[in-house]
PAMIVO-73468 format. One record per residue (C-alpha): x, y, z; chain; residue number from 1; residue in three letters. Coordinates in nm, 2 decimals, padded with zeros to 4 digits, m for minus. Layout:
<atoms>
+--------+--------+--------+--------+-----+---------+
:     px :     py :     pz : cadena : num : residuo :
+--------+--------+--------+--------+-----+---------+
:      X :      Y :      Z :      A : NUM :     ALA :
...
+--------+--------+--------+--------+-----+---------+
</atoms>
This chain:
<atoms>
+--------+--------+--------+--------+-----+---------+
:     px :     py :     pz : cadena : num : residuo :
+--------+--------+--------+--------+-----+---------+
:  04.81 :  08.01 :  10.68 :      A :   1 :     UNK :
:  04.86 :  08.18 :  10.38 :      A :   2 :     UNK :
:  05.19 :  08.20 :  10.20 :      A :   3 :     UNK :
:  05.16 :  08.63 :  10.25 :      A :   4 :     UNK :
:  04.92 :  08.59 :  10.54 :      A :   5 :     UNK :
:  04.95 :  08.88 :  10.82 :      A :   6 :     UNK :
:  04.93 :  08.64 :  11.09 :      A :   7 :     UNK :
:  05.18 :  08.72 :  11.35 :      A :   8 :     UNK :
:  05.30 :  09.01 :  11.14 :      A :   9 :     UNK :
:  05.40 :  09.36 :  11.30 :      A :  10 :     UNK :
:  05.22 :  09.61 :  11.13 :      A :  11 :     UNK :
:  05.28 :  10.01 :  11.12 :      A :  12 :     UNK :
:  05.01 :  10.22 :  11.03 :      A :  13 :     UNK :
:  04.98 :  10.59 :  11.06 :      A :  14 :     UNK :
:  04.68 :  10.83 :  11.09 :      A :  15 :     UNK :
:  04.53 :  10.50 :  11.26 :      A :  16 :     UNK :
:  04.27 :  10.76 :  11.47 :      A :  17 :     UNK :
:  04.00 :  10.67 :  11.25 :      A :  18 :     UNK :
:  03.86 :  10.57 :  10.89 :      A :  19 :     UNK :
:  04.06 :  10.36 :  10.70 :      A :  20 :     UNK :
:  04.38 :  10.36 :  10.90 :      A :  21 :     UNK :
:  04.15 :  10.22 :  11.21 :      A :  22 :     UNK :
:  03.97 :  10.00 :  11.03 :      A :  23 :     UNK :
:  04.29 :  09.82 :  10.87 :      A :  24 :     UNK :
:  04.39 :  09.82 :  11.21 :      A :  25 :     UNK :
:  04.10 :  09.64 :  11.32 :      A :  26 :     UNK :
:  04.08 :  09.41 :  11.05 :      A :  27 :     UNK :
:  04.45 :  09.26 :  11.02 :      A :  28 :     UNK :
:  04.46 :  09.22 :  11.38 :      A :  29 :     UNK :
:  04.17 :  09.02 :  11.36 :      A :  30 :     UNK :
:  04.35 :  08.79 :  11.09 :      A :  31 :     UNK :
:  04.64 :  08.82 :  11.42 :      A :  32 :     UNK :
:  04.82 :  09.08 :  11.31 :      A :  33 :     UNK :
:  04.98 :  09.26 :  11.54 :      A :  34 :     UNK :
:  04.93 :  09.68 :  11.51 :      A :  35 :     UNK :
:  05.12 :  09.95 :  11.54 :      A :  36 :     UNK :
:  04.91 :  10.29 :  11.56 :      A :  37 :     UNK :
:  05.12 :  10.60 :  11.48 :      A :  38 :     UNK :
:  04.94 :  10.93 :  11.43 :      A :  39 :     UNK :
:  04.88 :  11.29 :  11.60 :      A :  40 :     UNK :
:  04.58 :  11.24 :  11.72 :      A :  41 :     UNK :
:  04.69 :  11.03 :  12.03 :      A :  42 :     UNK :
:  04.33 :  10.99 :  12.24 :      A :  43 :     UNK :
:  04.12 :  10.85 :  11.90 :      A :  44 :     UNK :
:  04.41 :  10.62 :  11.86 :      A :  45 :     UNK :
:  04.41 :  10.49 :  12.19 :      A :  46 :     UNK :
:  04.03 :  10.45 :  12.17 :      A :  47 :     UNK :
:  04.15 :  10.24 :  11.88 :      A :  48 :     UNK :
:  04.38 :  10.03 :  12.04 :      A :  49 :     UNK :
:  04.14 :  09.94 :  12.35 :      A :  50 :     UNK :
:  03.87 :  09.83 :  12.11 :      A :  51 :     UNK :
:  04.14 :  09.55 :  11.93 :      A :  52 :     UNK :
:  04.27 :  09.44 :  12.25 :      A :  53 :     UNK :
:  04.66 :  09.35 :  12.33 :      A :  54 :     UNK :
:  04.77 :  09.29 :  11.99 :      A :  55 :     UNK :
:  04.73 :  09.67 :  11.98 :      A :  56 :     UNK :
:  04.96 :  09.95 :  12.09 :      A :  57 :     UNK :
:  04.97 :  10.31 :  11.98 :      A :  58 :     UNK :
:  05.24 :  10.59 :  11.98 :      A :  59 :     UNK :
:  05.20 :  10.97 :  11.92 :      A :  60 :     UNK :
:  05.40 :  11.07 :  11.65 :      A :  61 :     UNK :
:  05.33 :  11.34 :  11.35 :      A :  62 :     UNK :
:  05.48 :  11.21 :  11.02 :      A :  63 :     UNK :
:  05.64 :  11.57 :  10.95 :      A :  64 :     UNK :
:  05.89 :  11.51 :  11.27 :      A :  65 :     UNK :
:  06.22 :  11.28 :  11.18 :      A :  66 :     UNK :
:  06.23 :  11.30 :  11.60 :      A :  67 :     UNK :
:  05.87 :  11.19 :  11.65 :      A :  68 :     UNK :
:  05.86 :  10.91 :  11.37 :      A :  69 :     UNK :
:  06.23 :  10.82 :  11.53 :      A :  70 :     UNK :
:  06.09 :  10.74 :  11.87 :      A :  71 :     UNK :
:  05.75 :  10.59 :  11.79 :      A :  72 :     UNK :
:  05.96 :  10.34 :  11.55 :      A :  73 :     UNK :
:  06.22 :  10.30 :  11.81 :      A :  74 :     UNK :
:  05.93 :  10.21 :  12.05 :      A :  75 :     UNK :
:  05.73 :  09.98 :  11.78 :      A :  76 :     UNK :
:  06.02 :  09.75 :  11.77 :      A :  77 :     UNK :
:  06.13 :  09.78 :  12.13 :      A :  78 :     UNK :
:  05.75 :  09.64 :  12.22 :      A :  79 :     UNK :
:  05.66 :  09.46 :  11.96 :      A :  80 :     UNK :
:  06.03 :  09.29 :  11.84 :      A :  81 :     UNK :
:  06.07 :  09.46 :  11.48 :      A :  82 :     UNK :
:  05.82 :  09.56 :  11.20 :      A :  83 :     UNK :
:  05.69 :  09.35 :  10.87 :      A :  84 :     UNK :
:  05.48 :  09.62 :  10.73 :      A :  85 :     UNK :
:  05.43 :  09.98 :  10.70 :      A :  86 :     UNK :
:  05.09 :  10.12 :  10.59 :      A :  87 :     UNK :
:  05.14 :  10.55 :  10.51 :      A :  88 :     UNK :
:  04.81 :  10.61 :  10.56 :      A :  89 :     UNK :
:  04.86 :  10.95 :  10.72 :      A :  90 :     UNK :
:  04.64 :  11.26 :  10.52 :      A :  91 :     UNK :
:  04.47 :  11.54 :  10.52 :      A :  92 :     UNK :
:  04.35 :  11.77 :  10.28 :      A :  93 :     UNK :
:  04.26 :  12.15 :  10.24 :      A :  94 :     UNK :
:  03.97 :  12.32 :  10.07 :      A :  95 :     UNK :
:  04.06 :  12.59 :  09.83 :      A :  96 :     UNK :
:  04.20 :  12.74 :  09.46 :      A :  97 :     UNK :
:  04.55 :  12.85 :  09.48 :      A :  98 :     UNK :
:  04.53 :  13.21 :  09.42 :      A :  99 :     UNK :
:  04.32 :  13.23 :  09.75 :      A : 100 :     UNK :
:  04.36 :  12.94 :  10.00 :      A : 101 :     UNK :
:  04.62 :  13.01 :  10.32 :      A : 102 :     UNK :
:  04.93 :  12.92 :  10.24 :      A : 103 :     UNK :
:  05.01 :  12.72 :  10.55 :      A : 104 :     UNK :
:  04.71 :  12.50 :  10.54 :      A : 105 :     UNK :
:  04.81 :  12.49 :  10.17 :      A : 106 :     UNK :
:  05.19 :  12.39 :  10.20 :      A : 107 :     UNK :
:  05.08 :  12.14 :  10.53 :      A : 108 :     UNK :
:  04.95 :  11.90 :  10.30 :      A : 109 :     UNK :
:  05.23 :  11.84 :  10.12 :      A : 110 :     UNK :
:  05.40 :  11.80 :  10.40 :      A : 111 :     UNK :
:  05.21 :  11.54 :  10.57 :      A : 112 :     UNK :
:  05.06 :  11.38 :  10.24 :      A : 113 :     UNK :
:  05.41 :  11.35 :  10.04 :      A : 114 :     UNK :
:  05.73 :  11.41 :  10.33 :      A : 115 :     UNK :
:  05.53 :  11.24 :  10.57 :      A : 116 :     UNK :
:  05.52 :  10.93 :  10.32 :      A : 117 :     UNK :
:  05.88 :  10.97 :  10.22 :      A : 118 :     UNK :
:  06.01 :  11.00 :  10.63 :      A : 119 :     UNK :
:  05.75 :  10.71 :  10.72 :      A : 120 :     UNK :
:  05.89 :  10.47 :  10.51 :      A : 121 :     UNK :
:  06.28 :  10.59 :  10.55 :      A : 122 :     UNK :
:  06.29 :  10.54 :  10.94 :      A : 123 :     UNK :
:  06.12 :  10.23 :  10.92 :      A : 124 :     UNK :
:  06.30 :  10.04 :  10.65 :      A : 125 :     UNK :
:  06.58 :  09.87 :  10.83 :      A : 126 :     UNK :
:  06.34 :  09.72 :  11.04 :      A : 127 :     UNK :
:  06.13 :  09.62 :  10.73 :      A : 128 :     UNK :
:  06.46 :  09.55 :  10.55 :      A : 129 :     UNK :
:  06.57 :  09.27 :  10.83 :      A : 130 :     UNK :
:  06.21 :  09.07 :  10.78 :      A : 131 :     UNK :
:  06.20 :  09.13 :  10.37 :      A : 132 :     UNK :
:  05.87 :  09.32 :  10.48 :      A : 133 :     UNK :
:  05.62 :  09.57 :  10.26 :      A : 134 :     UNK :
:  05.54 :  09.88 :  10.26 :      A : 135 :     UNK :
:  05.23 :  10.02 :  10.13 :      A : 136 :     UNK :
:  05.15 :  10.41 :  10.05 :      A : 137 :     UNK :
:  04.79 :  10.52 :  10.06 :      A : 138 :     UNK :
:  04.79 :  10.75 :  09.74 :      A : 139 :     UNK :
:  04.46 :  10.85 :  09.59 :      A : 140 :     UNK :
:  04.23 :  10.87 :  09.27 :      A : 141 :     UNK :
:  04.36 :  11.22 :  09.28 :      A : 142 :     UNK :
:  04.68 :  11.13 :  09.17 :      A : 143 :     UNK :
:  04.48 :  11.05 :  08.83 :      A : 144 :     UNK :
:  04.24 :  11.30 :  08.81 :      A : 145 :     UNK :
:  04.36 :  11.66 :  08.96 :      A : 146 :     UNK :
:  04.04 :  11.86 :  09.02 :      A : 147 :     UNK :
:  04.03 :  12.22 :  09.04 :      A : 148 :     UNK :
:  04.04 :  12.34 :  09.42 :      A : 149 :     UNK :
:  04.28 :  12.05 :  09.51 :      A : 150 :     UNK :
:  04.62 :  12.12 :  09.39 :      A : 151 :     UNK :
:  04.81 :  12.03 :  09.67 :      A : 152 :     UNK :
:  04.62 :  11.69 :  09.73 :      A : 153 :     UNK :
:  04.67 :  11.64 :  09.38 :      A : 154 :     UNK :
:  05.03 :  11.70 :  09.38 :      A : 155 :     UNK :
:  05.12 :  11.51 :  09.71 :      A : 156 :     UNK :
:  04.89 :  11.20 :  09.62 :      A : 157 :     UNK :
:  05.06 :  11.21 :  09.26 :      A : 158 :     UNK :
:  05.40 :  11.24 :  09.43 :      A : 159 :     UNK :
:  05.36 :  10.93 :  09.63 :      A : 160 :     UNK :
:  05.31 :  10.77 :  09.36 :      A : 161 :     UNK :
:  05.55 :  10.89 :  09.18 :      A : 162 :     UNK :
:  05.76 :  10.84 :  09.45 :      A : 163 :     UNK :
:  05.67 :  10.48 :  09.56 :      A : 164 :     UNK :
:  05.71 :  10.36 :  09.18 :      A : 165 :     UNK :
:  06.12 :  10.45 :  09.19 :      A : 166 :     UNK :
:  06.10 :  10.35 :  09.53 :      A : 167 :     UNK :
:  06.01 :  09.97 :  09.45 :      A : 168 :     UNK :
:  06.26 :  09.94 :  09.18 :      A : 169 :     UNK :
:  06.55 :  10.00 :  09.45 :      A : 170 :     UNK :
:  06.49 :  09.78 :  09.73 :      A : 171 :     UNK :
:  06.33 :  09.51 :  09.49 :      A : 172 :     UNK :
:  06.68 :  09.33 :  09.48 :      A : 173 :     UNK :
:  06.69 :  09.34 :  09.89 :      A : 174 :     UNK :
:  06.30 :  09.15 :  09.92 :      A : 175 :     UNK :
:  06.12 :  09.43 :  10.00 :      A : 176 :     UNK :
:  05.78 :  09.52 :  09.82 :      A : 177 :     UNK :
:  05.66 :  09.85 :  09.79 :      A : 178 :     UNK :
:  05.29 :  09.92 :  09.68 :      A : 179 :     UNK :
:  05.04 :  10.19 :  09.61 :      A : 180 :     UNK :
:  04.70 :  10.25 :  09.71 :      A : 181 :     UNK :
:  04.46 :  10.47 :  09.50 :      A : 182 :     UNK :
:  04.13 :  10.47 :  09.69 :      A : 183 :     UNK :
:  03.82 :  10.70 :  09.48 :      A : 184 :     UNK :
:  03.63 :  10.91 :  09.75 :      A : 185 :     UNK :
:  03.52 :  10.70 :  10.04 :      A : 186 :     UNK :
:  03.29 :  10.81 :  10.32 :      A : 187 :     UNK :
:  03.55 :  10.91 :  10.57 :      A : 188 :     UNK :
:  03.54 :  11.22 :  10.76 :      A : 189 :     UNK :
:  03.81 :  11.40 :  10.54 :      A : 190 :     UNK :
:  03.54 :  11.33 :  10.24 :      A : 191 :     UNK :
:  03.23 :  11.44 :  10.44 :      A : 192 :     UNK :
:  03.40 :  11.72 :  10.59 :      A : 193 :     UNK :
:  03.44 :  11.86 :  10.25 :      A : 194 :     UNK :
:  03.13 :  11.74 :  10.12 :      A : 195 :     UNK :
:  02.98 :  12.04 :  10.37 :      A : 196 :     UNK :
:  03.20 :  12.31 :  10.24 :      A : 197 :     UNK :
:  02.97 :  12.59 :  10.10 :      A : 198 :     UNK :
:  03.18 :  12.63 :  09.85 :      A : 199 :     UNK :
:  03.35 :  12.34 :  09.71 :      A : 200 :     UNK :
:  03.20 :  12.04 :  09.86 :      A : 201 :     UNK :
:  02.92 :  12.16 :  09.51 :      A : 202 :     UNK :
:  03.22 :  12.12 :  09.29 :      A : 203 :     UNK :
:  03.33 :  11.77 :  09.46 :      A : 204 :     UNK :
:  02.97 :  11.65 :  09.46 :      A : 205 :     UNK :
:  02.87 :  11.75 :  09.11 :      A : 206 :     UNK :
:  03.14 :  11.56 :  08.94 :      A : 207 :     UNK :
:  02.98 :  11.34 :  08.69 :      A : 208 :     UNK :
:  02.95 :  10.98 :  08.74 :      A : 209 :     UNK :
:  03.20 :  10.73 :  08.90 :      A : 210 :     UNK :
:  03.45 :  11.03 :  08.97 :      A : 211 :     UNK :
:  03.18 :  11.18 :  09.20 :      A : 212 :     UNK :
:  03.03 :  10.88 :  09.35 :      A : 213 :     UNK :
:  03.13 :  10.80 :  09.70 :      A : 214 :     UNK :
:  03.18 :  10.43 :  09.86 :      A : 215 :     UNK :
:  03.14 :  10.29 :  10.17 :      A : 216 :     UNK :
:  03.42 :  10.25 :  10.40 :      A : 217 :     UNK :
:  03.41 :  09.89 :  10.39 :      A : 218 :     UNK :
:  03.49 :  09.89 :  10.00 :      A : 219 :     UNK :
:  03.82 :  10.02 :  10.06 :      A : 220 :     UNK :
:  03.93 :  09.84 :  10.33 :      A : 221 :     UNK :
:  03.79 :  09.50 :  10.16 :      A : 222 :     UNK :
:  04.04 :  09.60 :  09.88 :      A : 223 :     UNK :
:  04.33 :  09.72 :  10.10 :      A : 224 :     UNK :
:  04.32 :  09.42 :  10.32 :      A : 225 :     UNK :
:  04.36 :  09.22 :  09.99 :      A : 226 :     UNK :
:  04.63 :  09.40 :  09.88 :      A : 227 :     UNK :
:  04.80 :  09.39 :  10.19 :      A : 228 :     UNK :
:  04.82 :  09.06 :  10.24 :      A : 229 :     UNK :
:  04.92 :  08.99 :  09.83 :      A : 230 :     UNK :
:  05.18 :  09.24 :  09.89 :      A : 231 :     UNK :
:  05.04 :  09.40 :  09.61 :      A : 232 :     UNK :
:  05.21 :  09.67 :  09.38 :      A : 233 :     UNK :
:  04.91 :  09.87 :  09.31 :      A : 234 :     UNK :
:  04.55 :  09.87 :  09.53 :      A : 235 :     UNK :
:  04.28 :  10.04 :  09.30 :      A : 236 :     UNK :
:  03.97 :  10.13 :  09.52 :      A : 237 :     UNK :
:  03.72 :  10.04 :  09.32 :      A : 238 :     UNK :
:  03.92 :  09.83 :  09.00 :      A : 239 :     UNK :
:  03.78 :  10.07 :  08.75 :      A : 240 :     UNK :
:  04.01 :  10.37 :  08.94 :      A : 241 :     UNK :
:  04.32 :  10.19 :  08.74 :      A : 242 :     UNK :
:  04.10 :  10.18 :  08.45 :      A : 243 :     UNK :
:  04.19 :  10.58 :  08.41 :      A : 244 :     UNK :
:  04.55 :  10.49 :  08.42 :      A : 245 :     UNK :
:  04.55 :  10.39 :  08.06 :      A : 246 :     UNK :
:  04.38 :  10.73 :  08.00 :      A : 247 :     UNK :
:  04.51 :  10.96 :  08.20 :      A : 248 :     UNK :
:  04.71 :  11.17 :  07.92 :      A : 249 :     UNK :
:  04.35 :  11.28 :  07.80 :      A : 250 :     UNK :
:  04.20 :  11.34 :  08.18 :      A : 251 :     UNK :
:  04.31 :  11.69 :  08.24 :      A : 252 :     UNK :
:  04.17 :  11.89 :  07.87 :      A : 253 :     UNK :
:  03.86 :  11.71 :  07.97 :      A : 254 :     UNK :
:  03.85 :  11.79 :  08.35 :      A : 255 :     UNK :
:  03.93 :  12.15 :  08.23 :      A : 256 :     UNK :
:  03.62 :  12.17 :  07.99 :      A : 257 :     UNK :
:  03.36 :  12.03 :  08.23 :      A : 258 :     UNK :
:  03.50 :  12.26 :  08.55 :      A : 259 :     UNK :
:  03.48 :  12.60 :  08.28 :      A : 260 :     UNK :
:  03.12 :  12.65 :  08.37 :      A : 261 :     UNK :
:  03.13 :  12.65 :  08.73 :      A : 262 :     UNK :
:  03.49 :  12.75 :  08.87 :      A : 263 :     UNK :
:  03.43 :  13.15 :  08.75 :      A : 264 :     UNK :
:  03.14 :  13.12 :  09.00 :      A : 265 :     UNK :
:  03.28 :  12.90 :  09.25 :      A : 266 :     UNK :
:  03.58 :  13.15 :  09.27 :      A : 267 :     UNK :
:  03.38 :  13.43 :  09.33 :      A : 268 :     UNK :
:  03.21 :  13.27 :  09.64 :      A : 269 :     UNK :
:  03.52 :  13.12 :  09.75 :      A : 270 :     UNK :
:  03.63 :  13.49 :  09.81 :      A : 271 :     UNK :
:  03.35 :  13.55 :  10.00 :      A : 272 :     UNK :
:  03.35 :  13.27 :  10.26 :      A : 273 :     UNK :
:  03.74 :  13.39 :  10.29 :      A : 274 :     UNK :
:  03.60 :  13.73 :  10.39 :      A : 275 :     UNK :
:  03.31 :  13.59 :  10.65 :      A : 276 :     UNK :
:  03.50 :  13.31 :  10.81 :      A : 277 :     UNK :
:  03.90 :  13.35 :  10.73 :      A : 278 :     UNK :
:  04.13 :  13.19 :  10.52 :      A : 279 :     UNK :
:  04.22 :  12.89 :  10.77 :      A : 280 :     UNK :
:  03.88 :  12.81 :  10.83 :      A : 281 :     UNK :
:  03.77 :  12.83 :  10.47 :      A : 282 :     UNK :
:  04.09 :  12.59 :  10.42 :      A : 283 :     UNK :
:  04.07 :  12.35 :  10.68 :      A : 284 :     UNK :
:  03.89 :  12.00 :  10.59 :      A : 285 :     UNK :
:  03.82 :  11.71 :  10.84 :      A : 286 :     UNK :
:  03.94 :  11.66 :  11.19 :      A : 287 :     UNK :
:  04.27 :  11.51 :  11.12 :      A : 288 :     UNK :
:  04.34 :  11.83 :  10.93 :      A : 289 :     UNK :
:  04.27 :  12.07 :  11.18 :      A : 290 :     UNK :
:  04.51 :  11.89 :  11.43 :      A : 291 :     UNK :
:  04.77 :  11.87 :  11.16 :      A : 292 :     UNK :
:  04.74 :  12.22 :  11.09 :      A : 293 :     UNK :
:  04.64 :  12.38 :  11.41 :      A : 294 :     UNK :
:  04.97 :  12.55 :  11.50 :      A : 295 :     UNK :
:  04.93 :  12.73 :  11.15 :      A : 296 :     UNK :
:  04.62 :  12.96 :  11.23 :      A : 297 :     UNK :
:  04.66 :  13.25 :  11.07 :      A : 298 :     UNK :
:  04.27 :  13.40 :  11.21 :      A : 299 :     UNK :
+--------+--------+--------+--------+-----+---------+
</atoms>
């Protein structure tokens, strides 16, 4: 076994209902991992769970609620004995440019994106704390690049980075590693339920080169896995994401220039699916974003 194997490891991970939080699931329980699934989406997880077997359990929980992440926790340990690691995978995003997208579908992503990262890892550190665990944020190539019609993504995914960067400094001294996770896009159903937007899945498709290519599932969790059991500080989804790192000062003039042509246009019919279908609809993105967000229709 591996010095930072997962083998016999208890291991949180949240929006495990599908993509890559189920197929990290699958794949470190396979190496004898023991998961935790945690998310809103309580049927899809389950699903999950059944296909691993009994080194699966999952728990209903939305990473907004202190009460809901204090009871699935308090239920992780209870069944499984404690918890090693803690994988934030827990998303969604919204389609839209600020002036126009609704504002509760908006401000939702933040919440579940950044606070849901910050209250994730809070409530479960003691537990991580008594085994000198990890914890790993999934953040995102948008953290790098912030593309027009995503400022909220943008903001959150920079935030947990942000965020997990000060983090790791403080519990360093107590054997706890903290890491980060920047996957590019990845052919989930957040990034193909955008892709069909009318509006903006042309801006997130027509980005030139590697920033609009999209990669198979299996490339991120090949790369996530590895990072998880390194206990790595940073996961770069393909390597050439932290490539832009070093170059990130000069990202935004030049994200600006090659967006000018297209964003007076895409504004324009951005208004006019808000008119035919609604704000909320025109905001909403992927399936895990409509449950996030469902109790903030506004019609």
């Amino acid at each position: 076994m591996a010095k930072n194997s997962v083998n016999g490891k208890v291991v949180l991970i949240t929006g495990a209902a599908r993509g890559i939080g189920a197929g990290l699931a699958e794949r470190l329980a396979a190496q004898g991992a023991k998961v935790a699934l945690v998310g809103i989406e309580a049927k899809e997880q389950q699903a999950v769970a059944d296909k691993i077997g009994a080194s699966a359990h999952a728990w209903e929980a939305d990473v907004t609620s202190w009460d809901d992440l204090e009871r699935a926790t308090a239920g992780v340990v209870e069944h499984f004995g404690g918890i090693d690691i803690v994988i934030a995978n827990a998303g969604i995003a919204t389609s839209g440019f600020v002036r126009s997208v609704d504002p509760a579908a908006f401000e939702k992503v933040i919440e579940v994106d950044l606070l849901g990262v910050w209250r994730t890892f809070r409530v479960t550190l003691p537990h991580v704390l008594d085994r000198k665990g990890y914890l790993l944020a999934i953040s995102s190539l948008a953290a790098i690049t912030h593309a027009p019609g995503m400022a909220n993504y943008a903001a959150a995914k920079a935030g947990v980075e942000a965020f997990c960067n000060s983090f790791r400094a403080e519990v360093a001294h107590l054997g706890v590693k903290v890491g980060v996770a920047h996957p590019t896009w990845i052919r989930t159903d957040l990034v193909e339920s955008a892709d069909k937007h009318p509006v903006f899945g042309k801006l997130r498709t027509g980005m030139p080169g590697l920033l609009g290519k999209t990669y198979p599932l299996s490339v991120a969790l090949d790369h996530l896995q590895a990072g998880v059991n390194k206990r790595a500080r940073t996961v770069h989804v393909p390597r050439w994401v932290g490539g832009l790192k070093l170059i990130r000062a000069f990202l935004p003039p030049i994200i600006e220039i090659g967006a000018k042509g297209r964003i007076k246009k895409a504004d324009a019919a951005a208004l006019m699916d808000i008119k035919e279908r609604g704000a909320y609809e025109s905001s909403i993105t992927g399936q895990a974003g409509r449950a996030a967000t469902a109790s903030n229709t506004k019609g």
